[in-house]
N, C-alpha and C positions, 0 to 999 in steps of 0.2 A: 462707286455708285452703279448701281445695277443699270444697265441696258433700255429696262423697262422706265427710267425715271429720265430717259434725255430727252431735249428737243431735237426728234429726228428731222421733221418737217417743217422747216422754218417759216414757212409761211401758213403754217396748220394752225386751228384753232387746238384753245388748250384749257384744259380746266387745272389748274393748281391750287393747292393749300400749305397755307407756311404763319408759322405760330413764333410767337416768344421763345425766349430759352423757360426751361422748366415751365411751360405753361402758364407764366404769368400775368395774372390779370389785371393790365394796363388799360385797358379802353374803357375805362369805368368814369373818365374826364371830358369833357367838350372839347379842351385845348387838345387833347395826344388824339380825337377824331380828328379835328380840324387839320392837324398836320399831315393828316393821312388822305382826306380829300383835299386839301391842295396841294398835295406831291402828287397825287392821282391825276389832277386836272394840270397840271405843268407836262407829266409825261404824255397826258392826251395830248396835247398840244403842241409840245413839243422834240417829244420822243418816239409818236408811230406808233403808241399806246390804243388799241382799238379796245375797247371795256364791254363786255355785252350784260355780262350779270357778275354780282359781288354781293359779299356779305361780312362783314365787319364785326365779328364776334369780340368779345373782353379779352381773349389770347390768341386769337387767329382768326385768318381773312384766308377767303375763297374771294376767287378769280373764274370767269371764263373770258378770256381774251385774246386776242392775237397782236402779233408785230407787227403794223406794217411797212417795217424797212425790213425783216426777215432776219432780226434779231431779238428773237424768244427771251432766251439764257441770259443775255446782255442788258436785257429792260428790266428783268428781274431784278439782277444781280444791282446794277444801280439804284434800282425800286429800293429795294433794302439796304442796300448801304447809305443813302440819302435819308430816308424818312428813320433809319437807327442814330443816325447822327442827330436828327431833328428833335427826334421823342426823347434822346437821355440830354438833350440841353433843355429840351422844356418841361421836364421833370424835375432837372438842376434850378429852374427857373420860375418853378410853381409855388408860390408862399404859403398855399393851402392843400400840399403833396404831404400829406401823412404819414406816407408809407416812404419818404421819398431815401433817408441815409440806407433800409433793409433792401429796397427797390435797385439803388445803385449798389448796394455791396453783392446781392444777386447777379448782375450784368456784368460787373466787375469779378465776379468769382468763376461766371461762364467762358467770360474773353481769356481767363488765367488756364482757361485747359485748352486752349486754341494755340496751336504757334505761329497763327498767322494773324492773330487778333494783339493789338496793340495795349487796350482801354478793359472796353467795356465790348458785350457783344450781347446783341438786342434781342434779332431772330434766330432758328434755329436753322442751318446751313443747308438743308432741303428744301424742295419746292416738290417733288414728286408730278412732275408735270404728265399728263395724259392727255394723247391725243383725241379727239371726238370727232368722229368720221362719219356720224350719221343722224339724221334727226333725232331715232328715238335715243339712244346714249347721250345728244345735248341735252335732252326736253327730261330725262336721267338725273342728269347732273344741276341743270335749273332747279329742279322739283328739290335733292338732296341740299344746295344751297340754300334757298326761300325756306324751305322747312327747320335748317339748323337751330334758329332764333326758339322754333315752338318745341322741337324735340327738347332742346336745353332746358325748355318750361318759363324762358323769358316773356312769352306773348303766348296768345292762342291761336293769333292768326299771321300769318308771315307779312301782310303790309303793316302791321302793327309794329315791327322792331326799325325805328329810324333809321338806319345803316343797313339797309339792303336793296338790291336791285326789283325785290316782290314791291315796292310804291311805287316804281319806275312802271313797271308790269303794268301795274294800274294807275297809271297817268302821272304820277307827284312825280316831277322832276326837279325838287325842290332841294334836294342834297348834293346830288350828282348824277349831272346827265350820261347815259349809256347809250352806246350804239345802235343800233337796229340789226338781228340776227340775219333778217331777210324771211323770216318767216312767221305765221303768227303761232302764239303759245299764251294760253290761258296758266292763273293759277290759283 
């Protein structure tokens, strides 16, 4: 792993993004949302999960967040390993999962080029974490999250895609509540 992709700063704010294996479009269900804000809302609480903005795409999720036990790499890695456990049993578990025998044999054909993978293997084993040191690179990275939803051509406007921290921006803390950056930012 390059240099450029650690948590050097353990108690640094960080923007990450981390996807399915092969890009898989999983978040297409309420049930594989749901397991993902409340594995979200368990680490806020009780992991030192600090969330300031997110966004929740069909193959991959943005983060800007911090540790606050000053374990980045660690909240992550559990992040993922918990909610990949959660999503291929509620996939095993979904009677109206479609796609569910091609969906596991994908997961299952991912974990088989791993040799540290057992099963099935969910996410794709990078975070590419980046520090953000300054207002304007967070207020960067907010804008590039909130916008993913409209550049993909899902919404036209970023409070419009359910699963983002842009309705949090504008008041709806109806999904999942986020932290306070400490500063204000329009979007």
């Amino acid at each position: 792993m390059s240099r450029n992709y650690k948590f050097h700063n353990k108690q640094g704010l960080y923007f990450v993004s981390f996807a399915t294996v092969y890009w898989i479009d999983v978040f297409t269900r309420q049930n594989y949302f749901d397991i993902l804000v409340d594995s979200i809302e368990y680490c806020k609480e009780e992991e030192g999960l600090q969330l300031f903005v997110y966004c929740i795409m069909p193959n991959h999720i943005h983060f800007i967040f911090r540790s606050s036990e000053g374990k980045p790499s660690e909240l992550l890695r559990d992040f993922k390993k918990h909610t990949s456990k959660k999503l291929i049993q509620g996939i095993i578990d979904n009677p109206q999962e479609s796609r569910k025998v091609w969906l596991l044999w994908m997961f299952k054909r991912a974990g088989s080029k791993q040799s540290n993978i057992r099963n099935y293997q969910f996410w794709q084993h990078h975070n590419k974490p980046i520090e953000l040191w300054s207002n304007k690179i967070i207020k960067q990275k907010i804008n590039y999250i909130h916008l993913n939803p409209v550049v993909s051509g899902f919404v036209s406007n970023p409070i419009d895609w359910k699963y983002s921290s842009a309705r949090n921006f504008s008041g709806d803390h109806s999904i999942l509540r986020t932290d306070d950056l400490g500063f204000a930012i329009s979007i």
